[in-house]
Steps between C-alpha positions, in 0.01 A plus 500: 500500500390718804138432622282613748325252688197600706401340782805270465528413895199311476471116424489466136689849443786409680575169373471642149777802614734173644394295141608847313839521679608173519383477106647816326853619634424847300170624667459719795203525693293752707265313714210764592258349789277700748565236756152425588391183751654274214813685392789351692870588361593172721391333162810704336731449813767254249540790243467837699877535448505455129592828336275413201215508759326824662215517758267830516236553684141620305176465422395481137251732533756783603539681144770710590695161632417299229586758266874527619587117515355432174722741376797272545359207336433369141232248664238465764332211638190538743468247769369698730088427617313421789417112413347354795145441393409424835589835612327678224164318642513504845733755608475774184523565128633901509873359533370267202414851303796694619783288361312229265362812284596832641887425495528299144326836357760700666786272323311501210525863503870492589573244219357672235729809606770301525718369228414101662554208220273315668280492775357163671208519642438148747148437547342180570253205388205613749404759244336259325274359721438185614425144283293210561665191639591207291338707150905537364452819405839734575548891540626647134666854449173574286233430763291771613583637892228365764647586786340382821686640823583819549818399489539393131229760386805759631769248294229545217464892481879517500533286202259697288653796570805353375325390177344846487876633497647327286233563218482889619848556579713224331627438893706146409328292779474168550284349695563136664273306691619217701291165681556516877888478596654284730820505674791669713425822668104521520317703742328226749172645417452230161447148499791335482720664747207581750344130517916431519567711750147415706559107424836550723348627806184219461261777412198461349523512106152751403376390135257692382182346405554138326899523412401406159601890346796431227752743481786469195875452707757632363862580695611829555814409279361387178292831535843702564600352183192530273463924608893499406429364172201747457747809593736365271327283206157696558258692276321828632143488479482137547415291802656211599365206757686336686433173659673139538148270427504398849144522655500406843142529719607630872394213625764310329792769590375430808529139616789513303658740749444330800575151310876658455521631828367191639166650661190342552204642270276552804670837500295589236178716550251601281314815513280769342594581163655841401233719329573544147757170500596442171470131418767409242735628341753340202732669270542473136870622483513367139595873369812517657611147461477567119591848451768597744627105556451491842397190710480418864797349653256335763226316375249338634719133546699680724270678684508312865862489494478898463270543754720266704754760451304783565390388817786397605635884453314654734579167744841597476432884530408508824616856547360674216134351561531604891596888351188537345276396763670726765380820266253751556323484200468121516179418298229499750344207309754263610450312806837362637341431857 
């Protein structure tokens, strides 16, 4: 099985390239990242040196590129998007355009050139839209895209024009979209690790607005899983959610944060809301429970104990957290002073 993974030194992509080896002693991977702010091969440091394993350095919208790796590989997964929704509202949305929708055309166009099995496309569930609190209503494959950042209306186009190839082209995608992960190896600019990371130095914790916006956890691992099963188990043309039925309001992730790193909660600050902020969001991952046989491994029972553990990896890596905020292109939204 040889695959090319795109955007694979980023958080979720290069957990799923260390899930991949350490699963399947047959495939070889090609791990395809731009290296932008949040691509950091430091992720990948533990299997540089395996020989199933090569690094190259691209951007998916480089046709040319593209078109050469993907000629070595019977399967391509795309990782690889700008996903900081703050940063597509206050900073700005063309990186949003170039790689959210610009580059998955450009593999779409290299797939369907390409003899690929499958192609993967991850997406997320913010293309949806947001829910009402407490109405127990959850995100299905067959609701209609409402986008409301320009973040997720990027994730949005993307997926359509995946749909649109697969009915034009017969391109075998797949499209997955996954809750909000949690885990080893995020960038410091999402919840978790930043209000860790800020908790440690007795920062102020910013909420925005009431705290009270739900958000569906699920860890980076059972997600590694569920997009294997997809690649392997999957259908193309179909979309699969992904989630572990674990809403959590920030609030909540919140106290619970500084209750495990024994904190007070006057660290925590409220202020304006983001524009656009999406209220709730909760996953229906009922397809893929029934049709491919996956489940989470981490449910919601044993959700503070993982969240124990996740903060309690970048505790311990002291060294990788202090890389990242010694480089240039440090995300001028964070505020370690």
């Amino acid at each position: 099985m040889k695959l090319l993974v795109c955007g694979g030194a980023g958080f979720i992509g290069s957990n799923f390239i260390r899930h991949m080896l350490n699963t399947h002693k047959n495939v070889r991977v090609i791990n395809y990242d731009k290296l932008t702010y949040a691509g950091n091969l430091e992720n990948l440091k533990d299997v540089e040196n395996d020989p199933r394993y090569k690094f190259v350095i691209g951007d998916i919208s480089d046709a040319n590129s593209l078109n050469f790796f993907m000629g070595k590989v019977d399967y391509v997964i795309n990782f690889a998007a700008e996903t900081h929704v703050d940063r597509s509202v206050h900073l700005s949305s063309q990186p949003f355009v170039m790689t959210n929708i610009v580059g998955v055309h450009t593999i779409l166009e290299i797939v369907r050139r390409n003899k690929i099995k499958k192609f993967i496309q991850v997406s997320t569930d913010e293309v949806y839209g947001s829910l009402e609190l407490n109405d127990g209503k959850k995100f299905k494959e067959s609701n209609i895209l409402s986008p409301n950042s320009p973040y997720s209306a990027a994730k949005a186009s993307g997926d359509v024009l995946c749909n649109a190839y697969f009915h034009t082209y017969s391109v075998p995608v797949i499209i997955v979209r996954p809750s909000n992960n949690y885990g080893p190896f995020q960038y410091p600019e999402k919840l978790i690790p930043f209000f860790t990371l800020r908790a440690l130095e007795n920062m102020p914790l910013t909420l925005y607005g009431d705290g009270k916006n739900v958000r569906d956890w699920l860890h980076v691992k059972d997600n590694c899983k569920a997009i294997d099963t997809a690649l392997l188990e999957g259908i193309p043309g179909e979309v699969y959610n992904i989630g572990a039925d674990n809403e959590r309001n920030n609030l909540e992730i919140t106290k619970s944060i500084l209750e495990i790193l024994s904190k007070p909660e006057s660290l925590i600050t409220f202020v304006n809301d983001r524009p656009g902020h999406d209220r709730r969001y909760a996953i229906d991952a009922s397809k893929i429970q029934k049709k491919l046989k996956w489940k989470p491994d981490y449910t919601r029972d044993k959700f503070k104990g993982a969240l124990a553990e996740t903060i309690n990896w970048y505790v311990k890596n002291k060294e990788w957290v202090d890389k990242i905020k010694k480089r240039a292109e440090i995300n001028p939204l964070l505020n370690w002073s």
